[in-house]
N, C-alpha and C positions, 0 to 999 in steps of 0.2 A: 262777755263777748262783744261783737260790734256793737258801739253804742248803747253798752249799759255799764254800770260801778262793778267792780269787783267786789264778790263778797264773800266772805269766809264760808270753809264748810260748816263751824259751829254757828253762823249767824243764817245760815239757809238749813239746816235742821230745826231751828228753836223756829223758823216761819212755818216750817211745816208738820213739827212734830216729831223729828227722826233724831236718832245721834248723827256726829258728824262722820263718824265710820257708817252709816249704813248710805248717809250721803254722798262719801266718797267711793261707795261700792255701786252704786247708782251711775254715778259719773263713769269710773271704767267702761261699767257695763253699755253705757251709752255712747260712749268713746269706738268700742269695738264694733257698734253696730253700724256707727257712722263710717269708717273704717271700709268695713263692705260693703254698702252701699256706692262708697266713692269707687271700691276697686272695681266692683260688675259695672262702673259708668266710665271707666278706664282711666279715674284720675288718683291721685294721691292725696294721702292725707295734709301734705303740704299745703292743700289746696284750703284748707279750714285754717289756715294760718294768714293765708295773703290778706292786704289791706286794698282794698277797692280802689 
């Protein structure tokens, strides 16, 4: 995200302990919450995309 590296979902499971499927079941899952949140604030997920 802004202002950090990208890093794989197998190299962000082996920092935390997870495989990288339960990493990227986390990621959705967090995806979706952000999701509504945006939409009860009346914006769009488009909005996690803009660059400042």
């Amino acid at each position: 995200m802004r202002g950090h590296d990208s890093r794989t979902r197998e190299a962000i499971g082996q920092a935390f302990g997870l495989t990288r499927e339960r990493v990227r079941q986390i990621q959705v899952e967090a995806l979706k919450h952000l999701r509504t949140i945006l939409q009860q604030d009346g914006q769009s997920s488009a909005t996690l995309l803009e660059c400042p």
